[in-house]
C-alpha positions as CSV (number, residue, x, y, z in Angstrom):
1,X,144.1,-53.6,86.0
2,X,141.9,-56.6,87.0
3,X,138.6,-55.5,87.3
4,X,136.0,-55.7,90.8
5,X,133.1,-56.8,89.9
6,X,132.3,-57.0,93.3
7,X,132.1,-53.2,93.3
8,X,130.1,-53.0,90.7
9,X,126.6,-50.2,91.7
10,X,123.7,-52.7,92.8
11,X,121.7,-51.7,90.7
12,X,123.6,-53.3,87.6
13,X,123.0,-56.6,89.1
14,X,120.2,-59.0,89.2
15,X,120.3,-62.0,92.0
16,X,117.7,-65.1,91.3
17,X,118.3,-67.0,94.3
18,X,114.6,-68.4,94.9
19,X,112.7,-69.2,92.3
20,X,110.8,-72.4,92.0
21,X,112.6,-74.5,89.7
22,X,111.6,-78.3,88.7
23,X,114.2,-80.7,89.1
24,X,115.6,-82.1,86.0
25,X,115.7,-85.9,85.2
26,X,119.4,-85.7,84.0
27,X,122.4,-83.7,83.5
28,X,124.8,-83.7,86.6
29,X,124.3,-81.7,89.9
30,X,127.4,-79.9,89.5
31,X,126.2,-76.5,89.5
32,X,123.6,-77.5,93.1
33,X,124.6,-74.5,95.6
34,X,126.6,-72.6,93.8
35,X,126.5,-69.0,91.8
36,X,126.7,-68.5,88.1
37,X,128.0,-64.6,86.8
38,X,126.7,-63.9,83.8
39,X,128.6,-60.8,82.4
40,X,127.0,-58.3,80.1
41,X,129.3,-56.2,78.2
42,X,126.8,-53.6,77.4
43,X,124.9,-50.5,79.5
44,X,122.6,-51.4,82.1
45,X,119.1,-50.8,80.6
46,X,120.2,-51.0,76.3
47,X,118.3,-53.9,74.9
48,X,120.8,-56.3,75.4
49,X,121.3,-55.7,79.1
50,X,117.4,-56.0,79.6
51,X,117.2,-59.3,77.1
52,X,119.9,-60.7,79.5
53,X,118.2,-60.4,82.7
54,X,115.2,-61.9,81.8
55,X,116.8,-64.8,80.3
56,X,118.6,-65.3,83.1
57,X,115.0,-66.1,85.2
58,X,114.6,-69.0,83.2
59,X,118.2,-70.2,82.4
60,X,118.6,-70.4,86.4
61,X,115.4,-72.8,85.7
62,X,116.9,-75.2,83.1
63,X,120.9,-75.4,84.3
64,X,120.9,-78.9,86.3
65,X,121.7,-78.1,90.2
66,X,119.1,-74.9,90.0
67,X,122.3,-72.8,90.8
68,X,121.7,-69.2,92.2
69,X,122.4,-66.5,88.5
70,X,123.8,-62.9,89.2
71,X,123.9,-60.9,86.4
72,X,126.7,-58.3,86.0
73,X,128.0,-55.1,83.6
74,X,131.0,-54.8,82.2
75,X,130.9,-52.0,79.4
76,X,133.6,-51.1,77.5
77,X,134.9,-51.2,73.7
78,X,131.4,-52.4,72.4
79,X,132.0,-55.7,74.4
80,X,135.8,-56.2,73.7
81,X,136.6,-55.3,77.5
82,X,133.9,-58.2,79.2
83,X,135.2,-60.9,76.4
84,X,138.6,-60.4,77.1
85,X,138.2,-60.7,80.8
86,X,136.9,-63.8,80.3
87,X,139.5,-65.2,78.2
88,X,142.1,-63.9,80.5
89,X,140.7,-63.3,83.9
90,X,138.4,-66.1,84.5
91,X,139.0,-69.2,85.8
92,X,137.0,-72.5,83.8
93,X,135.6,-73.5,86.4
94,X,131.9,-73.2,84.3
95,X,130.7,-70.1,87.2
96,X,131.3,-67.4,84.5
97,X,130.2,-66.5,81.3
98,X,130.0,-63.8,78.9
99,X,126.4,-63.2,77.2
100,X,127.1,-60.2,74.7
101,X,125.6,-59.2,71.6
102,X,127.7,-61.2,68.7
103,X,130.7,-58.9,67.1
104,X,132.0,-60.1,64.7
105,X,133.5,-58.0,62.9
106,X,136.2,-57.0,65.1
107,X,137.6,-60.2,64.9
108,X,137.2,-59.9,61.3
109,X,139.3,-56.3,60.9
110,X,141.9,-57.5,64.0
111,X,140.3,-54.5,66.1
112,X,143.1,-54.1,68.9
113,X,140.6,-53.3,71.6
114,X,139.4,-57.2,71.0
115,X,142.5,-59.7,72.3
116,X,140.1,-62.8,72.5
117,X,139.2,-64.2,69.6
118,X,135.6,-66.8,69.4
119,X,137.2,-70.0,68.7
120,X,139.4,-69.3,71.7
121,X,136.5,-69.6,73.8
122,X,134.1,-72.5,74.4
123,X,130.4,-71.8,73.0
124,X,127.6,-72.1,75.1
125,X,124.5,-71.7,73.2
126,X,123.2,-68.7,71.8
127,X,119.8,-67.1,70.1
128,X,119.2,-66.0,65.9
129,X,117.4,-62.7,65.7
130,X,116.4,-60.4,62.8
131,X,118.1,-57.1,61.9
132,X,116.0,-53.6,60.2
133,X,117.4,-50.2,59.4
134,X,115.2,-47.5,60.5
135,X,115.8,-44.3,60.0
136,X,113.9,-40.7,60.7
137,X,111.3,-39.8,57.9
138,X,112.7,-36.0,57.7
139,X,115.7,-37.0,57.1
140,X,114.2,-36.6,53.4
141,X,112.8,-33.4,51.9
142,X,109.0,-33.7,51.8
143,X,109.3,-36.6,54.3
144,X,108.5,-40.2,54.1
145,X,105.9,-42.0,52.9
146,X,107.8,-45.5,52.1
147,X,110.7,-47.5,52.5
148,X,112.0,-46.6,48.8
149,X,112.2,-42.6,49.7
150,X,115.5,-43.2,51.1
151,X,116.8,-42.7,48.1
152,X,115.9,-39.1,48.2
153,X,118.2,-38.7,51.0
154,X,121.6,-36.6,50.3
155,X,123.0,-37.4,53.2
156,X,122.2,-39.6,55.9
157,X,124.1,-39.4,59.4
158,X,124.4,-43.1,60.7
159,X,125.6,-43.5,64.2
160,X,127.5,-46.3,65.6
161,X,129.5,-47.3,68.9
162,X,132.9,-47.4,66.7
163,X,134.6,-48.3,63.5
164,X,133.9,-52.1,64.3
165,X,130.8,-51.9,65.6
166,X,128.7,-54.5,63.1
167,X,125.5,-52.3,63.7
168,X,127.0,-49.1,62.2
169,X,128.9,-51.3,59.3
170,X,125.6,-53.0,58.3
171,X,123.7,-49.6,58.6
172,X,126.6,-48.2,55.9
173,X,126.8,-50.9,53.2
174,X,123.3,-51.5,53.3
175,X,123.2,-47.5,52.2
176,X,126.6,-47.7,50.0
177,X,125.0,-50.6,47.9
178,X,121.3,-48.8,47.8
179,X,123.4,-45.7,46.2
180,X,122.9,-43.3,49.6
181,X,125.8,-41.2,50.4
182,X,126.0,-40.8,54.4
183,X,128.2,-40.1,56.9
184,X,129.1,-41.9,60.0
185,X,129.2,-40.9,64.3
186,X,130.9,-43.1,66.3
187,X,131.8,-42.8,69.9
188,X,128.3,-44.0,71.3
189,X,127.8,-45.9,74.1
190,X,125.5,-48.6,72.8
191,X,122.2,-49.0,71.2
192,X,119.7,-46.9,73.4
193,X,122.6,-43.9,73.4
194,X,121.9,-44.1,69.2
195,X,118.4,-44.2,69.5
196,X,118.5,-41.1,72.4
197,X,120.5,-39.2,69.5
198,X,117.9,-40.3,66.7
199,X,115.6,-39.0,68.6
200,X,117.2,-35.6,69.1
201,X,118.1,-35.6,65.4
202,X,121.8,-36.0,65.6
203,X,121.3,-39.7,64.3
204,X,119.0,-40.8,61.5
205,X,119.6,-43.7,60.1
206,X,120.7,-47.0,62.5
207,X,120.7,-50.4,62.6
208,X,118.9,-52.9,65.1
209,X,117.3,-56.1,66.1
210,X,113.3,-55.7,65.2
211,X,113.0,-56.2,68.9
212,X,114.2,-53.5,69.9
213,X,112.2,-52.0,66.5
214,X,109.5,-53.3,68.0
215,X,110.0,-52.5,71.5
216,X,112.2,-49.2,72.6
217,X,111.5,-47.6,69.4
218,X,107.9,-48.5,68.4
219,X,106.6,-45.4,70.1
220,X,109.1,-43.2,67.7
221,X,107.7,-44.9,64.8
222,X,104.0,-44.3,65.6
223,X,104.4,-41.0,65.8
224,X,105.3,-40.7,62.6
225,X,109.1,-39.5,63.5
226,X,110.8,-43.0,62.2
227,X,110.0,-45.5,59.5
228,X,111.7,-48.9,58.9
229,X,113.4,-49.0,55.8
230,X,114.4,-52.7,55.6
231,X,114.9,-56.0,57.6
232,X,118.3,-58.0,56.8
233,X,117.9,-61.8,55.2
234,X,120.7,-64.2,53.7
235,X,121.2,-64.4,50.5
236,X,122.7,-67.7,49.0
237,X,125.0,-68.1,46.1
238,X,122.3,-68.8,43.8
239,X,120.3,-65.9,44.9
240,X,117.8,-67.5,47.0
241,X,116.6,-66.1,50.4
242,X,113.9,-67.0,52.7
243,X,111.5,-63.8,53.5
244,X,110.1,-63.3,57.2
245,X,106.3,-64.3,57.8
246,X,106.7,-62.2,61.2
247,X,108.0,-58.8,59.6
248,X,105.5,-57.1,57.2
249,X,106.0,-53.2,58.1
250,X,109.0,-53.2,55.3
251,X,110.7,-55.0,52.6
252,X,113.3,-57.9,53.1
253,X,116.7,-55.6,52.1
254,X,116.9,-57.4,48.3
255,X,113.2,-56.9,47.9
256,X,114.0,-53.3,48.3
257,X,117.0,-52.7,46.1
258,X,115.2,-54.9,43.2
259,X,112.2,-52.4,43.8
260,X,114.7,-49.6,43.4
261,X,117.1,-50.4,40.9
262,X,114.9,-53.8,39.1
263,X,117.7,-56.5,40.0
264,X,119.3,-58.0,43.1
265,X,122.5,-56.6,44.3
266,X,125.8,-57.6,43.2
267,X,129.7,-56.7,43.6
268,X,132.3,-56.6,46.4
269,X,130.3,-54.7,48.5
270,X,127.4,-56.9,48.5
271,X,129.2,-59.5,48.8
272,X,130.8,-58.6,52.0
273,X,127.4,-57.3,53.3
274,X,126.2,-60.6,52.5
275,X,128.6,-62.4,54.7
276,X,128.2,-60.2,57.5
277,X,124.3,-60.6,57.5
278,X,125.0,-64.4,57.2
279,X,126.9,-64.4,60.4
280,X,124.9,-62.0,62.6
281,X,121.6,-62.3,60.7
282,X,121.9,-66.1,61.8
283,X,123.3,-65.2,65.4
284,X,122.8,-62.6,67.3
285,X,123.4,-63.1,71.0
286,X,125.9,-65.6,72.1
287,X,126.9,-67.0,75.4
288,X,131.1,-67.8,75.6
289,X,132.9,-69.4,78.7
290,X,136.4,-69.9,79.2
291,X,138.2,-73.4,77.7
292,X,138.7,-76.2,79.8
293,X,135.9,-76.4,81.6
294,X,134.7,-79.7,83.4
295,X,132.4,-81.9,81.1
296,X,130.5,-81.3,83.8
297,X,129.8,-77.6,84.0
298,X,129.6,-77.9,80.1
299,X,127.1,-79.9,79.5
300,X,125.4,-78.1,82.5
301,X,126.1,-74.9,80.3
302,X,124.6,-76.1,77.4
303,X,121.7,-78.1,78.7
304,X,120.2,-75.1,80.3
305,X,120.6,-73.0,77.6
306,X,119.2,-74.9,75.0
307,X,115.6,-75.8,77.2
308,X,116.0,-72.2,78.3
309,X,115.8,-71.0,74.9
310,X,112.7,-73.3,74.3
311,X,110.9,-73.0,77.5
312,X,107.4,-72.4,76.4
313,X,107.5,-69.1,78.8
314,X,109.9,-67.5,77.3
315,X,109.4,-67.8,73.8
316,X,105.8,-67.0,75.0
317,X,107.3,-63.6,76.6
318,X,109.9,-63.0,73.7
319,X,106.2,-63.1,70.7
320,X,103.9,-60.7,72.7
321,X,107.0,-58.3,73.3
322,X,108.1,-59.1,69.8
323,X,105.7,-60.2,67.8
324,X,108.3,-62.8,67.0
325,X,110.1,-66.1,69.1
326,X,113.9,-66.0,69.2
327,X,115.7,-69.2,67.2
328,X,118.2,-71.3,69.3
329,X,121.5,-71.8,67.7
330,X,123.1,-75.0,68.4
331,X,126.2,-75.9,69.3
332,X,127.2,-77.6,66.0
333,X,125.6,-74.6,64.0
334,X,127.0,-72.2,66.3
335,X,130.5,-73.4,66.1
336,X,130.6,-73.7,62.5
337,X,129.4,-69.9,62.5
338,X,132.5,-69.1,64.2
339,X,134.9,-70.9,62.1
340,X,133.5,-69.2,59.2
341,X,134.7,-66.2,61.2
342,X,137.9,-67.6,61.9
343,X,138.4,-67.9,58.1
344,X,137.0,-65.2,56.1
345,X,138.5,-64.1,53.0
346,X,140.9,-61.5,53.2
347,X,138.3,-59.7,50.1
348,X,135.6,-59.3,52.5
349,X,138.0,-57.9,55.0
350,X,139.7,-55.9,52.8
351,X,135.6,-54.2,51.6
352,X,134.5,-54.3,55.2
353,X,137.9,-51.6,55.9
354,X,136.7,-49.6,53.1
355,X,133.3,-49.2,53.8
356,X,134.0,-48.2,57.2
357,X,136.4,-45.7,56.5
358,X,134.2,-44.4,53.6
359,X,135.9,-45.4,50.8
360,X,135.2,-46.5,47.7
């Protein structure tokens, strides 16, 4: 069934038709009088929805032309549904693109809601964020008082949007490895659907970006209900990883297991944790449009993209919301992120299906 986004409630779309805009020096005018749809696969009003729409104020800025930038829903299958009308649906004509969340691990386990793969579709630009775990503090007898009681848990009920959802992977190897038995939920609708269950006590363990930490749950974690536990860094094959100046209120993830078990992780598990925090640890919100564009309306794309991601008001925006300024990903970077996709190992596949389906 091809979908209307024309139909779509009003109030899931944003219009930027008249906002001041400097004219840029170069880059071609072929995106002057015309719309851009930029398709959200997520809830209106979840992190990612909200992120979108104010990027969109200052890509509509930085794209050469000044075109006019509507922002649109299209929820389903954590995603899957908005990237695969764009690899089927859209014409590449440059007016369309998909800014989502990066998932890639349904790519990685063939998830058959997910018929368009990333190398099929021409990157854009996209934005590196940090993940945390966070979970609630009485989800531990007695309570707690720091990052290393989790492992006082017995149980810990991590939700998740499904069995490929990254966020609920990441939350479960990062407590499979730790030693942490716990059980997942899937079937939410996104991020602030989790956190609504966290808060009810349904949920008590998830992971997020330490925006939205910092942000939608920062209230929760004042009060004394939630604590985070650890934020997410790469690891390279000589054990070396680069800690966070901007996140102090918990350990970097190896920090925390060394303090716990007086090493740094190791085995299939980790390994496969490893790679996943490599690829969205690195990338965490990507903007796709359909092959065979116009050079044109590519380099259009990308141009506004990258000065949107380094305009001085938004990183300004992004640090006092934060406490921390997005990274832009480049195009070469990006794309090599994806072909590492494209070819992981059949033994990180292999763990990621276990660990997911809870075994050992």
């Amino acid at each position: 069934m091809r979908l209307n986004l024309k139909a779509l409630p009003a109030g899931l779309t944003l219009c930027i038709a008249a906002l001041p805009a400097p004219a840029l020096a170069q880059g071609s005018e072929y995106f002057a009088g015309k719309t851009l749809r930029v398709i959200v696969g997520l809830e209106a009003g979840g992190t990612a929805d909200v992120f979108v729409r104010g990027f969109a104020v200052h890509l509509r800025k930085h794209i050469p032309g000044q075109p006019t930038v509507v922002v649109q829903n299209m929820t389903g299958a954590g995603g899957s549904v908005a990237a695969n009308y764009l690899y089927e649906r859209v014409a590449p004509d440059g007016l369309t693109i998909v800014f989502n969340p990066f998932h890639p691990l349904a790519q990685a386990l063939g998830d058959p809601t997910l018929r368009a793969r990333y190398e099929y579709l021409d990157y854009v630009g996209a934005i590196g964020d940090i993940r945390v775990n966070y979970m609630r503090t009485d989800a531990v007898p007695g309570g707690m008082a720091k990052p290393a009681d989790v492992m006082k848990a017995e149980t810990l009920i991590v939700g998740a949007v499904s069995h490929s959802d990254f966020t609920g992977t990441m939350a479960q190897l990062s407590l499979k490895i730790l030693g942490v038995k716990y059980k997942p939920v899937v079937g939410y609708r996104g991020g602030a659907d989790i956190f609504l269950a966290m808060q009810r006590g349904e949920v008590q363990f998830h992971n997020t970006s330490i925006g939205t930490f910092r942000s939608r749950s920062a209230a929760f974690v004042k009060s004394g209900q939630g604590i985070g536990v650890s934020y997410l860094v790469p690891v390279d094959a000589n054990g070396n990883y680069a800690r966070s100046p901007y996140v102090t209120e918990m350990p970097a993830y190896p920090d925390l297991y060394r303090e716990i078990h007086g090493k740094l992780p190791s085995g299939k598990d980790w390994e496969a944790f490893n790679w996943l925090t490599n690829q969205v640890g690195e990338l965490a919100f990507i903007a796709l449009a359909p092959r065979g564009m116009p050079p044109a309306a590519r380099e259009g794309l990308r141009i506004g993209f990258e000065r949107a991601t380094n305009d001085p008001d938004f990183i300004k925006e992004t640090v006092k919301r934060n406490g921390i300024p997005y990274t832009y990903v480049n195009v070469p970077r990006g794309e090599a992120i994806i072909r590492d996709l494209a070819g992981v190992s059949p033994a990180v596949v292999e763990t990621l299906r276990a660990a997911i389906g809870g075994k050992d």
